[in-house]
C-alpha positions as MATLAB code, in Angstrom:
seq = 'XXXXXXXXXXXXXXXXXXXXXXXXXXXXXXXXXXXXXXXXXXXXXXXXXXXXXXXXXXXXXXXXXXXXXXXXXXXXXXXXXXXXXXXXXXXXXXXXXXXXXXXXXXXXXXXXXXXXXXXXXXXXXXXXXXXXXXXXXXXXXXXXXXXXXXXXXXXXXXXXXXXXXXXXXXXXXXXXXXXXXXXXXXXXXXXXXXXXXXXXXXXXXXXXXXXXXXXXXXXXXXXXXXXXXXXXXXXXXXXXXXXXXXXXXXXXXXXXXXXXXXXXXXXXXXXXXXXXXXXXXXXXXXXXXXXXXXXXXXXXXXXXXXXXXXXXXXXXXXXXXXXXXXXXXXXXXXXXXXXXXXXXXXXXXXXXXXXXXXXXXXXXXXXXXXXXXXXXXXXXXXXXXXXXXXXXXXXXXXXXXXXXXXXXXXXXXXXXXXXXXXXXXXXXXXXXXXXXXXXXXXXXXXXXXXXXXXXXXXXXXXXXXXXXXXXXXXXXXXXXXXXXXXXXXXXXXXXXXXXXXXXXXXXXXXXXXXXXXXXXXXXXXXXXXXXXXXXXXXXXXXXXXXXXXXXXXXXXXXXXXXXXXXXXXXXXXXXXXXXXXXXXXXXXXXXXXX';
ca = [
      30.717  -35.058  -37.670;
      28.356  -36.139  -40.034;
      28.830  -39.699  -39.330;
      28.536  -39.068  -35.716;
      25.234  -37.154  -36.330;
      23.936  -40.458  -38.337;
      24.507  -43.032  -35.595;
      23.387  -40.433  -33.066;
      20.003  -40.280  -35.115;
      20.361  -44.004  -36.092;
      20.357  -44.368  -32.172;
      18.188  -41.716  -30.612;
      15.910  -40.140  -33.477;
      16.776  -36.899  -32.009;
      16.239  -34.820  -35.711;
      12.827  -36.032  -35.571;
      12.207  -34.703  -32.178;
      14.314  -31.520  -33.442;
      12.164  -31.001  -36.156;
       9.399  -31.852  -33.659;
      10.133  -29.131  -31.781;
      11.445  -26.644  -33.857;
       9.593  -26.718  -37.560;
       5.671  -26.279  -35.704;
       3.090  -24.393  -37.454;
       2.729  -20.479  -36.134;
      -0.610  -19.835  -37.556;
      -0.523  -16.276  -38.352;
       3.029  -15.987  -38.114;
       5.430  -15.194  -35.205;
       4.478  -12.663  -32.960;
       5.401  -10.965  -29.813;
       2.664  -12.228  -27.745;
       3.548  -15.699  -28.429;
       6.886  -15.324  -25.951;
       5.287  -16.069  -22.487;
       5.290  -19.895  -22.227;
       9.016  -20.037  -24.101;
      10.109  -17.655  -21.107;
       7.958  -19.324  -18.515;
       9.861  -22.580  -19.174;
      13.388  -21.293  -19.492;
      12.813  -19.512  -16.326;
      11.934  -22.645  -14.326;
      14.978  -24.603  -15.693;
      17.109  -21.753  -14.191;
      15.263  -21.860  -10.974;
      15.914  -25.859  -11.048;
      19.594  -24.994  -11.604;
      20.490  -22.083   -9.238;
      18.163  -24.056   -6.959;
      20.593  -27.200   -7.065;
      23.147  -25.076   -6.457;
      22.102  -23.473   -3.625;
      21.084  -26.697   -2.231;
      24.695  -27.633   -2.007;
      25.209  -25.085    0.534;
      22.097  -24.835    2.122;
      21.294  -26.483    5.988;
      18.206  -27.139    6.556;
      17.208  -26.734    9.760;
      16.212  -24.397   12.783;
      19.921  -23.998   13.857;
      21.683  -24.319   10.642;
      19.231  -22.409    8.018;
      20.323  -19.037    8.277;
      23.717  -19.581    9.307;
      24.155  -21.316    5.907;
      22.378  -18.669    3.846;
      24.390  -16.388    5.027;
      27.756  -18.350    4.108;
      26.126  -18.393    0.403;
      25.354  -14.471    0.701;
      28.716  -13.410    2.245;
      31.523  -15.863    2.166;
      30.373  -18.254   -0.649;
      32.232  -17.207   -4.269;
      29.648  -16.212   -6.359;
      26.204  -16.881   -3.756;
      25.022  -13.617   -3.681;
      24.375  -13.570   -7.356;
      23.217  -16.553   -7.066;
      20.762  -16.073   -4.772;
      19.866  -12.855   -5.995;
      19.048  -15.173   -9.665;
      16.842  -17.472   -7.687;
      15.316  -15.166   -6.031;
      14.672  -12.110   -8.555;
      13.597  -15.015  -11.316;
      10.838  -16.208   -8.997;
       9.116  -12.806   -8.587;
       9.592  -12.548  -12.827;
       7.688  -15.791  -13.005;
       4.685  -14.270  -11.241;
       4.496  -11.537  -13.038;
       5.022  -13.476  -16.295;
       2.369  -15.825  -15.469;
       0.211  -13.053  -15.153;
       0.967  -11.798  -18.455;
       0.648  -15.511  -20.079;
      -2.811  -16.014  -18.501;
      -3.858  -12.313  -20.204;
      -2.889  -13.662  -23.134;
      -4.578  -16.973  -23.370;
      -7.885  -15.440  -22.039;
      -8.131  -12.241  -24.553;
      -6.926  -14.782  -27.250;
      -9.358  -17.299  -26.137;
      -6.886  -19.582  -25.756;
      -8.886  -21.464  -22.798;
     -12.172  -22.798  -25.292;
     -12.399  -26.042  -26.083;
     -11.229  -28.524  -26.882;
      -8.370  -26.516  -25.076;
     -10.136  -26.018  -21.479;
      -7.895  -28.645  -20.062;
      -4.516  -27.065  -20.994;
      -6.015  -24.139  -20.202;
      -6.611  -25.793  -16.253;
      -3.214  -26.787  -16.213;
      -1.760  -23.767  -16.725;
      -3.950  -22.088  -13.993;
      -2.627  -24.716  -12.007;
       1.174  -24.360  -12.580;
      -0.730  -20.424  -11.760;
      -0.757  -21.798   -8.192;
       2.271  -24.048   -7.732;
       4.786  -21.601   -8.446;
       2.720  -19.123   -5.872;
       3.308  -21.733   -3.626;
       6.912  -22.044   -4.654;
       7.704  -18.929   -3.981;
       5.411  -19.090   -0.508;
       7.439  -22.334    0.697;
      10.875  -20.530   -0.673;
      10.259  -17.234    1.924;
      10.505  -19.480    5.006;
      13.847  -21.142    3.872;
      16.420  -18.299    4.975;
      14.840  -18.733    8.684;
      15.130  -14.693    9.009;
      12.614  -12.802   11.079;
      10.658  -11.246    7.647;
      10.647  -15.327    6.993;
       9.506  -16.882    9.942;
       6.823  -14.178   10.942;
       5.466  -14.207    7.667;
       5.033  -17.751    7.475;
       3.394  -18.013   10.335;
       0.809  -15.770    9.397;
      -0.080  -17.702    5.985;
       0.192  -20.843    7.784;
      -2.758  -19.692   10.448;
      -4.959  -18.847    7.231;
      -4.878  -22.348    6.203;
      -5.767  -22.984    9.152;
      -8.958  -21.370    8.784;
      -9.913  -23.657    6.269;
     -13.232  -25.172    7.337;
     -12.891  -28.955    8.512;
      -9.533  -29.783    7.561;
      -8.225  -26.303    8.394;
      -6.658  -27.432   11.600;
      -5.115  -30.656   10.351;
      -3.531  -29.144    7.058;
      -2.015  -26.544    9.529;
      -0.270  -29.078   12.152;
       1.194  -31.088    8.921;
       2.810  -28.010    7.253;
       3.894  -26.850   11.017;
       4.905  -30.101   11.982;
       3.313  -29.840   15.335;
       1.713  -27.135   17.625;
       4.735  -24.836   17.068;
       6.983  -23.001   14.692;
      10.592  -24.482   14.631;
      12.573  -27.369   13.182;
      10.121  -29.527   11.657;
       8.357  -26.263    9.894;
      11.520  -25.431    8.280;
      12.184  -28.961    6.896;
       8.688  -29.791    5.869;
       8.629  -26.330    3.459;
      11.956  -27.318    2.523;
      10.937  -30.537    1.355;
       7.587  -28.944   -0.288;
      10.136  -26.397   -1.972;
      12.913  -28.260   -3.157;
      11.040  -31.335   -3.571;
       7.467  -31.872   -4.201;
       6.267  -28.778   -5.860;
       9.020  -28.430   -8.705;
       8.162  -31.997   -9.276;
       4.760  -31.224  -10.404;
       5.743  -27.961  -12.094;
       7.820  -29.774  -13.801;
       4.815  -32.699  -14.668;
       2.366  -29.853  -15.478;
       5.032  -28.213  -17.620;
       5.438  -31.724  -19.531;
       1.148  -31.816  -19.825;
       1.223  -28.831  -20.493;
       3.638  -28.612  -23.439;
       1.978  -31.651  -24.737;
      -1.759  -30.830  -24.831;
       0.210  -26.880  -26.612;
       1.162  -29.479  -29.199;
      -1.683  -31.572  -29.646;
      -3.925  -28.677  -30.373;
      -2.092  -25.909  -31.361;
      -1.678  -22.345  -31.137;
      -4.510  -20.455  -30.967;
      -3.891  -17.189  -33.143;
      -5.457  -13.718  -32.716;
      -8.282  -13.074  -34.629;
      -8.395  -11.958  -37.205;
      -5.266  -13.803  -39.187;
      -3.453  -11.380  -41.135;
      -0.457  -13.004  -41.633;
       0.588  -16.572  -43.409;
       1.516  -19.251  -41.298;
       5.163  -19.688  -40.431;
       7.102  -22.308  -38.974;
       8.363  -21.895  -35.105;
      11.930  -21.793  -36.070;
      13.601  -19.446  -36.702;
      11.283  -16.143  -36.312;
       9.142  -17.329  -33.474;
      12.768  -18.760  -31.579;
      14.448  -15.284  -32.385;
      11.147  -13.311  -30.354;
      11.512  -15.860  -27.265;
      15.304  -15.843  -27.151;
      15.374  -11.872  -27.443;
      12.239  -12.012  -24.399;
      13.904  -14.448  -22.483;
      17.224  -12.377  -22.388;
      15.361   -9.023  -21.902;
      13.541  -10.357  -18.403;
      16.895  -12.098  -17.633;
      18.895   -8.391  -18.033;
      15.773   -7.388  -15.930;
      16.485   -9.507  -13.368;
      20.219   -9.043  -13.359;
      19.672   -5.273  -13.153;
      17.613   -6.056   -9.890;
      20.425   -8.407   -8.583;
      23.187   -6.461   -9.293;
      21.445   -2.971   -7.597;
      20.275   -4.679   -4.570;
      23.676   -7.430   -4.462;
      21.643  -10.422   -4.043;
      18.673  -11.137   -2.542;
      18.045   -9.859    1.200;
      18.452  -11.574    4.548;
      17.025  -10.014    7.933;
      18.725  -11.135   10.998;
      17.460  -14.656   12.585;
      14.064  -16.197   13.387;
      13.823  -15.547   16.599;
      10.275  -16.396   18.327;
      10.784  -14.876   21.075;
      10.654  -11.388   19.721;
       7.743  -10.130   17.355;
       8.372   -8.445   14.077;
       6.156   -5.828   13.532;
       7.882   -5.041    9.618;
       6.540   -8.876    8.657;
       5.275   -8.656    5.295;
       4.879  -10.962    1.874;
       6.130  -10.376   -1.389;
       4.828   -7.837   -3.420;
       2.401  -10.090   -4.997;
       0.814  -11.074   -2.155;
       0.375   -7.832   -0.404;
      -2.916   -7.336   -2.461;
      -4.321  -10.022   -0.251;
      -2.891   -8.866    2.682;
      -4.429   -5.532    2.248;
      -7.607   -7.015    1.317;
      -7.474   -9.239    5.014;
      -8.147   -5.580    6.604;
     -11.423   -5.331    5.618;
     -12.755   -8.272    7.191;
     -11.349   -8.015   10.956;
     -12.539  -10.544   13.831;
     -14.114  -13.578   12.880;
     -14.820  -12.206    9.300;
     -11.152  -12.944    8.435;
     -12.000  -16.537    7.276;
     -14.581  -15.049    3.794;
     -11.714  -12.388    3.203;
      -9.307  -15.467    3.028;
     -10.518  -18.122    2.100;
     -13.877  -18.003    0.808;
     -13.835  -15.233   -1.959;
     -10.428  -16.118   -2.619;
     -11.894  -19.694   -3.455;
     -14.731  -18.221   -5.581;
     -12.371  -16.613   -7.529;
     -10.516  -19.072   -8.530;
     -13.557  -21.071   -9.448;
     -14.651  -18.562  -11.254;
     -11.336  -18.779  -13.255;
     -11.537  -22.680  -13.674;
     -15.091  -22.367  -14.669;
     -13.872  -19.854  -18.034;
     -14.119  -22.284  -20.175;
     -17.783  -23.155  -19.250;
     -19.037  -19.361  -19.149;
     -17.058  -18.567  -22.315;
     -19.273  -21.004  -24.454;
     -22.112  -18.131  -23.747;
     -23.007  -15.307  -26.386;
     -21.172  -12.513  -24.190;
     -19.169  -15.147  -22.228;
     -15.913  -14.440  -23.676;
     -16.582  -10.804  -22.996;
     -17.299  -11.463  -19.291;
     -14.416  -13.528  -18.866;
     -11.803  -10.712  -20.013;
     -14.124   -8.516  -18.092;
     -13.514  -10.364  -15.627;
      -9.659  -10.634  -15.721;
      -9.802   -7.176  -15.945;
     -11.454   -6.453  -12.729;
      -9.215   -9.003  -10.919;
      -5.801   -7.707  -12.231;
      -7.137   -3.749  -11.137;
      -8.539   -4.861   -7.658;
      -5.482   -6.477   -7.104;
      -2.868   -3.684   -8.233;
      -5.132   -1.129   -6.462;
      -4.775   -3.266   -3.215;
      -1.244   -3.462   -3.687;
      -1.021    0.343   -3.928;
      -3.294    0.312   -1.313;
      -1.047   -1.485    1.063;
       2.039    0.131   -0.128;
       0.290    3.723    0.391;
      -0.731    2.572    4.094;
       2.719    1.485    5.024;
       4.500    4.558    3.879;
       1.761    6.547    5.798;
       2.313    4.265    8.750;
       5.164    5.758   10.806;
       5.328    2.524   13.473;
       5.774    0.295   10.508;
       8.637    2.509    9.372;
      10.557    2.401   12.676;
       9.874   -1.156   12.612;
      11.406   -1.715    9.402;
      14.309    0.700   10.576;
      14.769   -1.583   13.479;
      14.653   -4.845   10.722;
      17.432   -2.957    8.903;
      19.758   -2.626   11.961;
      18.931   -5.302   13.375;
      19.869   -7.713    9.517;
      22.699   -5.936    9.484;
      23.854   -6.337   13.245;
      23.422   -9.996   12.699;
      25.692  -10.067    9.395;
      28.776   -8.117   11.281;
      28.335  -10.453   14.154;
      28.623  -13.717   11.735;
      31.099  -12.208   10.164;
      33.086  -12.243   13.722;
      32.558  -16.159   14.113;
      28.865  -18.121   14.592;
      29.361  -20.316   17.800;
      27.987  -23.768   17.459;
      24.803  -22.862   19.088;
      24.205  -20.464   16.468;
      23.713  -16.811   15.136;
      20.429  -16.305   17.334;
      22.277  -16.876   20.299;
      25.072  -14.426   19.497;
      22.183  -11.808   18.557;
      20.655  -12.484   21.906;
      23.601  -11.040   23.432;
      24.349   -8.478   21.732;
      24.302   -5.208   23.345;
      23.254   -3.588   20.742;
      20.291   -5.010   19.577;
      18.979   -6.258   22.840;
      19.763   -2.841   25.080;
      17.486   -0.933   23.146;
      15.225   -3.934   23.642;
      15.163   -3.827   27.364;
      15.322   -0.190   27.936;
      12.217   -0.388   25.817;
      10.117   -2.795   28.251;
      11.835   -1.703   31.662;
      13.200    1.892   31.462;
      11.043    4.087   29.079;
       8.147    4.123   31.309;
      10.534    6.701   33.048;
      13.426    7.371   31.175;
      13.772    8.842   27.536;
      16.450    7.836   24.682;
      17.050   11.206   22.478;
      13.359   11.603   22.777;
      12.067    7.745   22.289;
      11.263    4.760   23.991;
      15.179    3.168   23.013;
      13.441    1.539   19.712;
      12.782    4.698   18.048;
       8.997    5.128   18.605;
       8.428    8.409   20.298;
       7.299    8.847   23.607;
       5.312   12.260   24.582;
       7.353   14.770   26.630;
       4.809   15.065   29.336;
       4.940   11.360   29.745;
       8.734   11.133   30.997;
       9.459   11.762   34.976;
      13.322   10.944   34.457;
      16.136   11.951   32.664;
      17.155   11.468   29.094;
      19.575    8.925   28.774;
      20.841    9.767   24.930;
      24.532   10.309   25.827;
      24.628    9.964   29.062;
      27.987   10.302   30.749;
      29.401   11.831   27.473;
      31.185   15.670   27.631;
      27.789   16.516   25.630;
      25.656   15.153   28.178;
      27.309   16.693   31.430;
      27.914   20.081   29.916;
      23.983   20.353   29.136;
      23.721   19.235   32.723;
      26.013   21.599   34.247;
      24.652   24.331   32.409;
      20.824   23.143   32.958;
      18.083   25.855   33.716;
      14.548   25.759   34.671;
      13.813   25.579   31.055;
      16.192   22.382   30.429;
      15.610   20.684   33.580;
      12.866   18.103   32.631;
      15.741   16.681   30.155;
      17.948   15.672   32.999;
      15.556   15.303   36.159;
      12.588   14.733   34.328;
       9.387   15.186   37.230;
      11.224   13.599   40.035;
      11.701   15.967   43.140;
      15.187   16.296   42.764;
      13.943   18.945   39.828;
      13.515   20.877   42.990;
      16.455   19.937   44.998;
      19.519   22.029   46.107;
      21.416   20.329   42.526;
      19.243   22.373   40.570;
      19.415   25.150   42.541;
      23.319   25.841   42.978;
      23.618   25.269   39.097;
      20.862   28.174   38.892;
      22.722   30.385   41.255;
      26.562   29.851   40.161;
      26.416   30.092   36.430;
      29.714   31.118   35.251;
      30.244   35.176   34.792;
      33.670   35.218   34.088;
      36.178   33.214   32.077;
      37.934   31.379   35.108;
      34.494   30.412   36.139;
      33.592   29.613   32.629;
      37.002   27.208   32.089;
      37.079   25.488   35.301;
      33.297   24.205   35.172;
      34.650   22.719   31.263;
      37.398   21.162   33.182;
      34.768   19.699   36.207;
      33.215   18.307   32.675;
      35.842   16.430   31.084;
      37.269   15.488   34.892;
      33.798   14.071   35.240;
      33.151   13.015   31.681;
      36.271   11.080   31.958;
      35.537    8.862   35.263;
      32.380    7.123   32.937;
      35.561    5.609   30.463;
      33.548    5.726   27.053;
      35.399    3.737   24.691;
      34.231    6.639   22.219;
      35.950    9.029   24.328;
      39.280    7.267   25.008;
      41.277    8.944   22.692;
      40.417   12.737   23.646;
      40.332   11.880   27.257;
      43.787   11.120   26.335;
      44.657   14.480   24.821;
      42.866   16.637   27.447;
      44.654   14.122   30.723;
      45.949   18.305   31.971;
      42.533   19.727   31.882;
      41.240   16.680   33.168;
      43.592   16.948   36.243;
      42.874   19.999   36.902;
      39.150   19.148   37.415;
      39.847   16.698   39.288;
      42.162   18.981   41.529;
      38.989   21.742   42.098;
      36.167   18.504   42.582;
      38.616   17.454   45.113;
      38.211   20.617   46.955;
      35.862   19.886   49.894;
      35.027   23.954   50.619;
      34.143   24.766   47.107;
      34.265   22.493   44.666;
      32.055   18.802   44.271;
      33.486   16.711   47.483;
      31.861   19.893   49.370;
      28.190   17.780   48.484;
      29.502   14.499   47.235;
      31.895   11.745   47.743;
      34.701   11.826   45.003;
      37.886    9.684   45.847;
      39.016    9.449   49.167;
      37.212   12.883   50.341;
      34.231   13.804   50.539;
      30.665   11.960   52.290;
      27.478   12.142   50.627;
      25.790   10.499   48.039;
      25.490    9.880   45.423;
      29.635    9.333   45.055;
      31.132   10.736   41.887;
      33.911    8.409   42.060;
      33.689    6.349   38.533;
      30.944    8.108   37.788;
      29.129    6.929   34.598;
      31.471    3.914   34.161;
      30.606    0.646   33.709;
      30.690   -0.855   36.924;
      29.057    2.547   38.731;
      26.152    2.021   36.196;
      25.577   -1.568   36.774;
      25.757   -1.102   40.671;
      22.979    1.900   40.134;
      20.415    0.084   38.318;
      20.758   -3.291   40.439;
      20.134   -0.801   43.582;
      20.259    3.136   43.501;
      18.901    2.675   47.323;
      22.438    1.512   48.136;
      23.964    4.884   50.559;
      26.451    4.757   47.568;
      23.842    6.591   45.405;
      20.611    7.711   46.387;
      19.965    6.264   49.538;
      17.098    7.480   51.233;
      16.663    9.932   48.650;
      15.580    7.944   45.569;
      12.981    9.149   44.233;
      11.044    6.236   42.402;
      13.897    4.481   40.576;
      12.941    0.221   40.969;
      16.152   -1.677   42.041;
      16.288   -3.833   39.216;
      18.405   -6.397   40.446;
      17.986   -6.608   43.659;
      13.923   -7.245   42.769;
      15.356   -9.988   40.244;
      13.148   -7.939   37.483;
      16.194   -8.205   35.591;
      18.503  -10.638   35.340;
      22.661   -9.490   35.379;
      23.314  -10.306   31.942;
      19.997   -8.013   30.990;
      21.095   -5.173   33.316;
      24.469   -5.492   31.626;
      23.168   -5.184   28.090;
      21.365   -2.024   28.190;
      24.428   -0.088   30.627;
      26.810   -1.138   27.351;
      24.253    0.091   24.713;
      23.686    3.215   26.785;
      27.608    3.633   27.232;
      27.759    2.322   23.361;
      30.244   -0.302   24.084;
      29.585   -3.438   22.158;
      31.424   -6.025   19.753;
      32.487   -4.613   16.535;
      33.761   -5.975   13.780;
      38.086   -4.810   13.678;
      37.377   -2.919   10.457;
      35.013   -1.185   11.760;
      35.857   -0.536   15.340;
      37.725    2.636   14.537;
      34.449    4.108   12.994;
      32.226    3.574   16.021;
];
């Protein structure tokens, strides 16, 4: 081995640039504070690896992004840790930037002749911010894509060449393909490239001049290796457990369901080092937006290039850690700000409720098989993510959903005029029904004049007295219950087929029981029939036109004929009957459980 070592060295010099590296002068000796730019730099080369890694897997583009992520999240040995690395060690980075700029300024790291190291580092500062900003849109998830868009319209603000900088990131007028690419290519391309030149500058100018100790030296010197290695090995493992913890709690990193731009995404927000901007953006609404971000942003950064200058001044050095000071705290108390308003904010909570089921909709359905067109397409229909969607816009003008518009955001009880729709068709739903008083009424008729009607009125004049009465109305339940077919209620419709038949025997009865006022079967005249009540096909035929003499007839009472005014289209109408009825694709594990 020896031998080997001596042509290696004969070859390369590689003891001299061992020793190089290794034997420098620690003025003061090794300390603690010292760690940041050892860290720093073994926490981009495992960005650059995991990074490569991913990039094995990873499609870019518009159709392919997501789908791909997702293989490296769920299917891919190994991705999710990966991806939870790469993503966990580029929020550490921030933060240890931070920590390595506090440093250099309360050392005074930044005075000549050091200001231009000092101006690179600020820089590397905003490339991996920019890193991490270019990184967000890559998954192509809603959080992504919404997000992006909203940092991409405050460059656009930029006075002049505002506009043009924001069609070349875009790619053109819209959001889509070319977007995704171009950040890709800013990402995995352009950016680490000069990170990685700054880091080399960097590194080299760190050499040229020296550590700057804290003052006052009470220490002798010492040489970087071994004591100064040992305190960056130990800090570079103790953020790395860090990170790992992170990875490990949350498995991975997370992935909302696709961009789709179509549908806006209330829950949008950046990383947790941005939000202090994005709570600072609320204080200048309207046209003011542009000095919130981008023209004291830009002061303050000049202010931070221009250290160097104002720290040559009797009190300068004071100002300038003043000055950090008063950044750092504005920002952290903006950050608490923001995460303060949010918790506070009960629509942003049901919108990131929705985000939730709505990410993890879209990973059971990719787990069932992505069609060549893609996950959005499968998510677009998807009963139940899109029912809720269009009972939202077309229904809950009328019609509750347990009490909300089908979303989750509550709707005021005086504002309904129909029925609540949270069950409907169930046992639950019908025996409420059945039983309804003037009290419960508004939860099944809502204000429409059928509140009034002779329904409402037999149910308050023949409640059940004594147990005969009592069982055969349960049986006129599940009878009923059982013509909507609920796949939830397949298996006890099974068990209870005797009660149901005898239901069915008494609503057959045309002198007493329901063919007496409705069709049921073959007996039995008026509307609206009972026969397949609730199912899928009676539903569908309802909302395209409850003026059909099959329902209402003559007697509707304000209910729009959906289809048959082409305000929704058969696919739509079919959506939101199967996420009322709760019959949608589910993955065979899980099908049992629904």
């Amino acid at each position: 081995m020896s031998d080997f070592r001596a042509w290696l060295d004969q070859r390369t010099g590689y003891k001299a640039l061992v020793h190089e590296a290794l034997f420098e002068n620690v003025p003061g000796g090794a300390r603690w504070r010292y760690v940041w730019g050892s860290t720093l730099t073994f926490f981009f080369v495992v960005q650059v690896i995991t990074g490569l890694i991913l990039w094995m897997s990873y499609s870019p583009s518009s159709q392919t992004a997501w789908e791909s992520v997702y293989w490296i999240q769920h299917e891919m040995w190994g991705g999710w840790m990966l991806r939870g690395i790469h993503h966990f060690v580029a929020q550490a980075m921030t933060a240890l930037l931070v920590l390595h700029l506090m440093q250099v300024v309360i050392d005074g790291a930044y005075k000549a002749p050091r200001e231009v190291n000092f101006w690179f580092g600020v820089a590397l500062l905003m490339l991996v911010l920019a890193l991490s900003l270019t990184g967000y849109l890559l998954p192509w998830d809603q959080n992504g894509y919404w997000s992006t868009a909203v940092s991409t319209n405050l460059v656009g603000m930029s006075p002049g060449v505002g506009a043009a900088m924001q069609t070349i990131l875009v790619g053109g007028a819209s959001y889509g393909h070319h977007t995704l690419t171009r950040f890709f290519a800013l990402h995995a391309g352009l950016v680490p490239l000069f990170i990685g030149l700054l880091i080399v500058g960097h590194v080299y100018l760190f050499r040229r001049h020296g550590l700057t100790p804290k003052q006052p030296v009470r220490k002798p010197d010492e040489g970087f290796w071994p004591e100064q290695v040992l305190r960056d090995a130990v800090a570079c493992l103790a953020v790395f457990a860090a990170v790992l913890f992170f990875v490990v709690r949350e498995h991975g990193a997370p992935l909302g369901a696709p961009a789709d731009p179509a549908e806006q995404f209330a829950a949008a927000r950046p990383e947790w080092y941005f939000l202090f901007l994005f709570q600072f953006l609320k204080y200048f609404p309207g046209k003011t937006e542009i000095i919130g971000a981008i023209v004291i942003p830009t002061l303050v950064l000049l202010l931070i290039v221009a250290m160097p200058f104002l720290g040559k001044w009797r009190l300068g050095h004071r100002f300038n850690v003043g000055l950090l000071g008063v950044l750092l705290a504005g920002a952290g108390l903006l950050t608490v700000q923001a995460v303060n308003a949010d918790r506070s904010d009960s629509d942003y909570q049901i919108s990131r409720t929705i985000a939730s089921r709505d990410a993890e909709r879209a990973v059971q359905l990719a787990g069932m098989g992505i069609p060549i067109t893609g996950a959005l397409t499968v998510m677009r229909d998807d009963a139940y993510t899109q029912g809720p969607r269009i009972f939202a816009r077309n229904c809950s003008s009328c019609h509750r959903f347990d009490g909300h518009d089908g979303m989750g955001y509550p709707l005021p009880a005086d504002s309904i005029s129909a029925s609540d729709l949270k069950g409907y068709g169930s046992r639950e739903w019908l025996s409420g029904f059945l039983h309804a008083d003037t009290i419960l009424t508004s939860k099944y008729w809502g204000k429409t004049y059928h509140a009034e009607g002779d329904m409402v009125g037999w149910l308050g004049d023949h409640q059940p007295e004594t147990p005969e009465e009592k069982l055969t109305r349960a049986n006129v339940v599940l009878a009923l219950s059982a013509q909507a077919q609920l796949p939830s209620q397949a298996a006890v419709d099974t068990r209870d087929s005797a009660r149901i038949a005898a239901g069915v025997a008494y609503m057959r009865n045309t002198d007493y029981g329901c063919a007496s006022c409705h069709k049921f079967q073959d007996v039995g005249t008026d509307s609206p029939e009972l026969t397949g009540w609730a199912s899928r096909e009676w539903m569908i035929a309802f909302i395209n036109d409850p003026e059909h003499p099959r329902f209402f007839g003559r007697d509707n009472d304000r209910m729009p004929s959906f289809g048959k005014e082409k305000s929704l289209s058969d696919r739509e109408i079919a959506m939101v009957v199967d996420w009322i009825r709760r019959d949608w694709k589910m993955p065979k594990s899980s099908a049992a459980k629904k």
